[in-house]
C-alpha positions as CSV (number, residue, x, y, z in Angstrom):
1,X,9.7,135.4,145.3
2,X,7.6,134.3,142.2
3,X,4.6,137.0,143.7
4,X,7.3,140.0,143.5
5,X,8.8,138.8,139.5
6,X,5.0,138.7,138.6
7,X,4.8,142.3,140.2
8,X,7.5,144.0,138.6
9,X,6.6,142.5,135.4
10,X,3.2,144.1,135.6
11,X,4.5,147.6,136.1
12,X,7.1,147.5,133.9
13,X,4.4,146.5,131.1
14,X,2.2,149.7,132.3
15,X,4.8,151.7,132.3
16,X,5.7,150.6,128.6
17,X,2.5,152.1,127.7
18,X,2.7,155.4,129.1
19,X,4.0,157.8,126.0
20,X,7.4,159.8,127.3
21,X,7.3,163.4,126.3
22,X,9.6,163.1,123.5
23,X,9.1,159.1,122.5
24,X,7.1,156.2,123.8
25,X,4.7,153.5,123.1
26,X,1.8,155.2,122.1
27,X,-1.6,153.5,123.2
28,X,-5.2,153.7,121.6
29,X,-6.1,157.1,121.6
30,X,-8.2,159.4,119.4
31,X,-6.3,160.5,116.5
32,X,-6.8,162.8,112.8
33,X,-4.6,163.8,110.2
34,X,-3.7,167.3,109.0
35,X,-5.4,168.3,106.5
36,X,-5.2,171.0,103.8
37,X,-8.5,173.6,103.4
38,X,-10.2,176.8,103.7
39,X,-9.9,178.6,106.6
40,X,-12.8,181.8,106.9
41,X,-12.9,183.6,110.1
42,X,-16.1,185.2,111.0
43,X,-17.6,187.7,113.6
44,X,-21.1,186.5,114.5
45,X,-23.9,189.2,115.0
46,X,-28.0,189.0,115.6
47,X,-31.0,190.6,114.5
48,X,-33.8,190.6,112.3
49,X,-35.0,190.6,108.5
50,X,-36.7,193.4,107.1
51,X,-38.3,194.3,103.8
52,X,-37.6,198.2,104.2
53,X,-38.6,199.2,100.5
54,X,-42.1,199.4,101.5
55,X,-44.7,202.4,100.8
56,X,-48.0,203.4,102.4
57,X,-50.4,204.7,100.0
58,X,-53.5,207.0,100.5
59,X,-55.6,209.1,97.9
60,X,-54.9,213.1,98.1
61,X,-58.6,214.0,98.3
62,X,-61.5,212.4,99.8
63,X,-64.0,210.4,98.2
64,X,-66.3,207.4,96.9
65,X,-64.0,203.9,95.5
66,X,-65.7,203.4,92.3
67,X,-62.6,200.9,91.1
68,X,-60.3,198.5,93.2
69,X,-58.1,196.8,90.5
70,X,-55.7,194.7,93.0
71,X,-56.0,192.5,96.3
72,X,-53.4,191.3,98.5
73,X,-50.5,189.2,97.5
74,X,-51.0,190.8,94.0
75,X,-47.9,191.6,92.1
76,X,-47.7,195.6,90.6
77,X,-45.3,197.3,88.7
78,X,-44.4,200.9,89.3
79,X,-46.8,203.6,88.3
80,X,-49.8,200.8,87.8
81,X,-53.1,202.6,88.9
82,X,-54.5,200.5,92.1
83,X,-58.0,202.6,92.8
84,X,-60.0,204.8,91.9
85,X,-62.2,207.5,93.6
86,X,-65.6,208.5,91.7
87,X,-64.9,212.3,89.9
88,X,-68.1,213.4,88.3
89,X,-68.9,216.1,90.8
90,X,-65.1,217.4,89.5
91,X,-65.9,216.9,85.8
92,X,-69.1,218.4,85.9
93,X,-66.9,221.5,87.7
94,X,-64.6,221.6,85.1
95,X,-67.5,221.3,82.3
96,X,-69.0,224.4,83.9
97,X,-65.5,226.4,83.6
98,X,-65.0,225.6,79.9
99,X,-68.4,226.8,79.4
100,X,-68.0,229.8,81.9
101,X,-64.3,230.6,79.8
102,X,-66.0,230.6,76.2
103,X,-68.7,233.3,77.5
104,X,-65.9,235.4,79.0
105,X,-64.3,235.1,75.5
106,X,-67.2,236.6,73.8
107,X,-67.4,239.4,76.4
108,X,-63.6,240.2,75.7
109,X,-64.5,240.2,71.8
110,X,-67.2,242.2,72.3
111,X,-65.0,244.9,74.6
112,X,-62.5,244.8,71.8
113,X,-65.2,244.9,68.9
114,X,-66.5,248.5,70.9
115,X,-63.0,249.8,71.6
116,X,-62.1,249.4,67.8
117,X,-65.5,251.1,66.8
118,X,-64.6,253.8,69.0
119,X,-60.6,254.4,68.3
120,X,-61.0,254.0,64.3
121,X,-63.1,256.5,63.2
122,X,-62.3,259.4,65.3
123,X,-58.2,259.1,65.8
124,X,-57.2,257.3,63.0
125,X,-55.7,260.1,60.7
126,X,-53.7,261.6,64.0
127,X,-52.3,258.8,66.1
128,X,-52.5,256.3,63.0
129,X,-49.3,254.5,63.8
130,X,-49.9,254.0,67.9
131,X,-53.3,252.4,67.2
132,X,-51.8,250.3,64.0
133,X,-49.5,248.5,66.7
134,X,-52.0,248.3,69.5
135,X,-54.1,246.3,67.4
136,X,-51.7,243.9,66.1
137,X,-51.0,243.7,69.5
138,X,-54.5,242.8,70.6
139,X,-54.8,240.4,67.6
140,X,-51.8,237.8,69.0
141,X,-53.4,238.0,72.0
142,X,-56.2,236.5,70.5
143,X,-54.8,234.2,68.5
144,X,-52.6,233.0,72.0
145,X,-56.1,232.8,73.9
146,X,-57.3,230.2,71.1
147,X,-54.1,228.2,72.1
148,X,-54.2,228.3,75.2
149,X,-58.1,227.0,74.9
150,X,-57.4,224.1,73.2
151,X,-54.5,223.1,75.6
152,X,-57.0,222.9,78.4
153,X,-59.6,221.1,76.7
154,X,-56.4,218.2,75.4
155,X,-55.3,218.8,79.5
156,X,-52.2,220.3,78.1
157,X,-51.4,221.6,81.8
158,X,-47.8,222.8,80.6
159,X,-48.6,224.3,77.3
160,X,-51.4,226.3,79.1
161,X,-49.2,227.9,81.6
162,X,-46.6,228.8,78.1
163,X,-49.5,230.3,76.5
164,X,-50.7,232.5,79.2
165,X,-47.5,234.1,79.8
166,X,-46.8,234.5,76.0
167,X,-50.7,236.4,76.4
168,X,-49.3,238.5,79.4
169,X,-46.3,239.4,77.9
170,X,-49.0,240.7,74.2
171,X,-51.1,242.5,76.5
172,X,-48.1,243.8,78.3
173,X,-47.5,245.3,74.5
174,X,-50.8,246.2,73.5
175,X,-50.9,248.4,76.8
176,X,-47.5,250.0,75.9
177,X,-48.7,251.0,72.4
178,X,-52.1,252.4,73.9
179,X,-50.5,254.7,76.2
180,X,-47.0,255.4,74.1
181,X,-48.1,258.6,72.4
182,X,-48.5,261.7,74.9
183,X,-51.9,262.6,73.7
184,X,-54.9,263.1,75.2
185,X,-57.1,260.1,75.4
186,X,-61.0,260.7,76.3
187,X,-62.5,259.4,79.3
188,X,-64.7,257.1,77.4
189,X,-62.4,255.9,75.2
190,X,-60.1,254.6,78.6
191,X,-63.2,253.2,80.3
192,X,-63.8,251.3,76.8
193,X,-59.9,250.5,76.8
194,X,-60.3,249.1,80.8
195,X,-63.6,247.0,80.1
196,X,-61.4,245.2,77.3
197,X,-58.4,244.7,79.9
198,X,-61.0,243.6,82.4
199,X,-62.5,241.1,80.1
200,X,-58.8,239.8,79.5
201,X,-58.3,239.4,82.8
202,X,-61.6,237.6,83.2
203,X,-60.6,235.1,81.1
204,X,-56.7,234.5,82.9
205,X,-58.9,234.0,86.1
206,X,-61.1,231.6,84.5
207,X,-58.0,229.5,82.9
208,X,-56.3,229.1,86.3
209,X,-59.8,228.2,87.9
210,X,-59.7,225.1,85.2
211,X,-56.3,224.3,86.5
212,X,-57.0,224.2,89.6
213,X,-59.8,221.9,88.9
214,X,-58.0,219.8,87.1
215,X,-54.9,219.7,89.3
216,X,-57.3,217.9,91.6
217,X,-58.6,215.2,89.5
218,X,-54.8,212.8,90.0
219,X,-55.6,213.1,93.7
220,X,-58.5,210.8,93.1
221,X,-56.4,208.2,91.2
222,X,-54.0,205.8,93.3
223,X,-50.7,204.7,91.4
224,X,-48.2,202.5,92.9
225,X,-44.4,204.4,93.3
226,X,-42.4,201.0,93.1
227,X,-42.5,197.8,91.7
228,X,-43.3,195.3,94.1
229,X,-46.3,193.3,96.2
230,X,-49.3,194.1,97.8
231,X,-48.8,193.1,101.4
232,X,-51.5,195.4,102.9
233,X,-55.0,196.8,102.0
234,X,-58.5,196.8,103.1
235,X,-60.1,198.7,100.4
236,X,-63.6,197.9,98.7
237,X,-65.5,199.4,96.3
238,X,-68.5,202.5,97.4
239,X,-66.3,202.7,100.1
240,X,-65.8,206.1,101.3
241,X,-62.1,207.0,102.0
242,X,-60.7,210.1,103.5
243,X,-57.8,211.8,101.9
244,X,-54.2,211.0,103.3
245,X,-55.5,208.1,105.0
246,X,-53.8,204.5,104.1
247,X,-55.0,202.3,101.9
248,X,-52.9,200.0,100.2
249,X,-49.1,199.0,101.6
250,X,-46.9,197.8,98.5
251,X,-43.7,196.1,99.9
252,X,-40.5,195.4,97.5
253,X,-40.1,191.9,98.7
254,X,-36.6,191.4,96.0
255,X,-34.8,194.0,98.6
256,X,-34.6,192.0,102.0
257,X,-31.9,193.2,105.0
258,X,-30.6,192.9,108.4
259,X,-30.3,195.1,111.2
260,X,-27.5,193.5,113.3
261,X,-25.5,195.4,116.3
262,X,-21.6,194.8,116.4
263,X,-19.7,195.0,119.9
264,X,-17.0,198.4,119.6
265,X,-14.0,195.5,119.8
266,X,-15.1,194.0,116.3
267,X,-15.2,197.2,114.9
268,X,-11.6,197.2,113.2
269,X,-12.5,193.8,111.4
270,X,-16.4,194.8,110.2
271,X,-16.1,197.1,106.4
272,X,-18.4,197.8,104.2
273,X,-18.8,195.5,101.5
274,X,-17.6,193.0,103.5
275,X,-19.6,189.1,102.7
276,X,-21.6,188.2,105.3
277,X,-23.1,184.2,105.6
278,X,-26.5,184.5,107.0
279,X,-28.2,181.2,109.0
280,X,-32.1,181.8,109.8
281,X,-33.6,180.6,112.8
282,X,-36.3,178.8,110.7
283,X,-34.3,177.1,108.4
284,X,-30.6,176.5,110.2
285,X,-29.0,174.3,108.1
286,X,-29.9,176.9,104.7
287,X,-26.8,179.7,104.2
288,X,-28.0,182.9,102.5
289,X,-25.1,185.7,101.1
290,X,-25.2,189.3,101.9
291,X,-23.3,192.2,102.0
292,X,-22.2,195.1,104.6
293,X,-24.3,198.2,103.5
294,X,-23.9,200.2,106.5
295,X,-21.9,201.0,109.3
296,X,-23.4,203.6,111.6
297,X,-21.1,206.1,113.1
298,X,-23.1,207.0,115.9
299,X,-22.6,203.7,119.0
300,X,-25.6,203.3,121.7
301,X,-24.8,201.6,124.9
302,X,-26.4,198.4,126.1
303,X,-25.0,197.5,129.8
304,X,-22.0,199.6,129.8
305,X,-21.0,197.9,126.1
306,X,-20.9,200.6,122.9
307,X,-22.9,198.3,120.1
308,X,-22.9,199.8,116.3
309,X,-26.1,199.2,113.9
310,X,-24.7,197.4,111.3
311,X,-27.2,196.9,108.1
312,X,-26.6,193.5,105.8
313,X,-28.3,193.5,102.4
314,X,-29.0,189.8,101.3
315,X,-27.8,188.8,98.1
316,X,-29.5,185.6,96.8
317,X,-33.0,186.3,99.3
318,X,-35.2,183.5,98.5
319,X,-39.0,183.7,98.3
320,X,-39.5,181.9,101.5
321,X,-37.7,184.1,103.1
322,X,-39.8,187.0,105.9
323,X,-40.2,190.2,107.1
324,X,-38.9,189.9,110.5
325,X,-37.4,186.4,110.8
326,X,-35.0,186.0,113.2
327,X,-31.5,185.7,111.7
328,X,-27.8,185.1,112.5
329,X,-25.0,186.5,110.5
330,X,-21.2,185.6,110.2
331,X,-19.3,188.4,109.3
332,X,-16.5,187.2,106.9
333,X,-13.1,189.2,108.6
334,X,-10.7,186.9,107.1
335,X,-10.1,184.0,104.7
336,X,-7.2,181.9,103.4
337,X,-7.4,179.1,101.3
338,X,-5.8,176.1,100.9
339,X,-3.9,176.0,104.1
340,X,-3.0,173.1,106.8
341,X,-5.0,172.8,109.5
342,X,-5.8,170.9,112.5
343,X,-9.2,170.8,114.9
344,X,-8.6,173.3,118.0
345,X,-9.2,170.4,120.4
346,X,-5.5,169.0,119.4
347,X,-3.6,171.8,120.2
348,X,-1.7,171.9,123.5
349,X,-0.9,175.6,124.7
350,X,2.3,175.9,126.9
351,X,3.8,179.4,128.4
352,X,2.5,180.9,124.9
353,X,3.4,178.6,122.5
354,X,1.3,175.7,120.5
355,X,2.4,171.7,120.6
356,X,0.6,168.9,119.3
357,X,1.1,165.0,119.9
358,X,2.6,163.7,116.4
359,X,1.6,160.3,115.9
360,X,5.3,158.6,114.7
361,X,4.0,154.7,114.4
362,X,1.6,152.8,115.8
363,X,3.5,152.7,119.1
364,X,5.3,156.0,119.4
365,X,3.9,159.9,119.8
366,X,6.2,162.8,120.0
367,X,5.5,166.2,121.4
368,X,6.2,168.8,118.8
369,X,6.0,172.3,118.8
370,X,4.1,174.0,115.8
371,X,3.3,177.3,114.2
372,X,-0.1,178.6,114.4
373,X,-1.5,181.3,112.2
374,X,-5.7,182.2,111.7
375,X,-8.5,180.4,114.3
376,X,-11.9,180.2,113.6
377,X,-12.3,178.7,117.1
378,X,-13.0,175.6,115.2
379,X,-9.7,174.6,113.4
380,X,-6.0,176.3,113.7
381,X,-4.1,177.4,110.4
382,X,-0.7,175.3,110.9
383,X,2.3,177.4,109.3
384,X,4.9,175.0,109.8
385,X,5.8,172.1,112.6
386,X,3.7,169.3,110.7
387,X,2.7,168.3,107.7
388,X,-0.3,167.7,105.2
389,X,-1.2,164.0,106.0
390,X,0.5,164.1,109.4
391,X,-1.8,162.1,112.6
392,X,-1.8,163.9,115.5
393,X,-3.4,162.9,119.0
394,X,-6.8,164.4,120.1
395,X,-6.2,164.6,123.9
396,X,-8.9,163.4,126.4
């Protein structure tokens, strides 16, 4: 008799504290409290780093490196000169040509000289007025001529290329006024009149050979596009380079992104601009910003899954950051701040709705139904049910 007492006392104190699903003694279990925060929810995507403002630069005309002025891991601005090639082969061309252009200018004043010693004496008194504009004619091409010289000597490419055509359009007149009047003109009076075009010409040929000349002489002269740092080069001086052939890689290491691919069902959350929290491999527990730059239109398949490149510029890169690291971003589809919220692992799911285990006193939990909003698969936004402070049971 005293055996089945003890027995039924046992099981009635066990079954004391077993929790009912509405009230009971509550036993020691793993509780936490709601709590009031920020809820962000993210989309995660993978890739890489990349430094894409980079340039590969090569010299436009083959040559000897007299200068090298910067070595890798050197800093350059934009339009710094880098190299140089060796030019006096080009600069003794170009001497030649201003010397060959002032000979060709005494050869045209010496044609004019013998078509005004011709033209004066003998047609003067009858085609006086044709011949007075002709020669005015003549003398602003001259006068254009000695322009146009000293442009090319102060390498006044775009004054040159004014001046000739203002020289064209004179001897353009000069021509008009010669052949204006319908009179007779002797045959070696016209071959005098061509030798003094021909000598003009001369001298328009010998102009654009001294452009061309110099036209070259930037090809031999390396200037950096961008701003940024020498990553690349293997350049020495006497070395002989050929044209268009890479020399020197500057890389904008400030502009740093990610190319990241984003499964066709996230697509309706991902826009540009949208913040993105970056986490590198190397360094996990650092969180770098960005920014959704791109969204391409145009999905590949990967194992029967339509993926999107998606390209996220990094806001606050820091300098240890590197080409080609491997990187994970959150995309940012959704925040709300300051809102109750409890750890997923409380929440009981029943035929679609959400309960948790409200903690009533040290003895007693209660089963109560709650309304759920955002999840970050971490924690649950709680619109109503509970309250800030409440404890609420972490099942097993």
């Amino acid at each position: 008799m005293k055996k089945w007492i003890a027995m039924v006392m046992l099981i009635a104190m066990l079954l004391a504290l077993v929790p009912g699903c509405s009230s009971g003694e509550a036993e020691e279990l793993e509780t936490t409290e709601v709590f009031r925060g920020d809820m962000v929810v993210t989309i995660p995507v993978s890739g890489n780093l990349e430094m894409p403002e980079k340039v590969n630069l090569s010299f436009g005309m083959s040559g000897e490196v007299i200068e090298v002025f910067v070595d890798k891991g050197d800093m350059v601005k934009k339009d710094q000169v880098l190299a140089r090639l060796d030019t006096s082969a080009i600069e003794a061309q170009l001497d030649v040509a201003q010397l060959r252009l002032k000979a060709l200018e005494i050869d045209y004043q010496i044609a004019r000289n013998n078509l005004m010693q011709t033209i004066y004496p003998r047609y003067t008194g009858t085609f006086l007025n044709d011949l007075a504009g002709t020669w005015l004619a003549i003398e602003e091409i001259e006068a254009i001529l000695t322009e146009a010289r000293d442009l090319v000597e102060d390498w006044d490419a775009e004054g040159v290329a004014l001046q000739l055509d203002e020289a064209e359009a004179s001897l353009e007149k000069a021509k008009e006024k010669l052949h204006k009047g319908r009179w007779p003109m002797p045959f070696f009076v016209k071959t005098i009149e061509l030798q003094t075009d021909q000598a003009a010409l001369a001298i328009d040929i010998a102009l654009a050979e001294m452009e061309t000349i110099k036209v070259a002489l930037p090809d031999a002269v390396l200037i950096s596009p961008i701003s940024g740092e020498v990553t690349w080069t293997e350049l020495d001086r006497l070395e002989h380079v050929m044209a268009t052939s890479p020399v020197i890689t500057i890389t904008d290491t400030s502009v740093l992104k990610m190319k990241a691919i984003a499964d066709e069902m996230d697509m309706p959350d991902i826009k540009l601009g949208g913040e993105v929290e970056v986490t590198l491999d190397a360094w996990p527990d650092q969180q770098i910003e960005g920014v959704i730059t791109y969204i391409s239109p145009v999905g590949t398949q990967q194992s029967g899954i339509v993926f999107y490149e998606t390209t996220i510029e990094m806001t606050n890169p820091g300098e240890e950051l590197r080409d080609g690291m491997s990187a994970t971003a959150d995309i940012i589809t959704d925040e709300r701040n300051g809102v109750l919220l409890v750890p997923m692992s409380a929440l009981i799911r029943e035929s679609g709705n959400y309960y948790v285990m409200k903690v009533i006193d040290e003895e007693t939990t209660e089963k109560t139904q709650v309304k759920v909003g955002l999840d970050n698969d971490r924690y649950m936004e709680i619109i109503g049910g509970v309250s800030e402070g409440d404890k609420i049971v972490i099942p097993d």
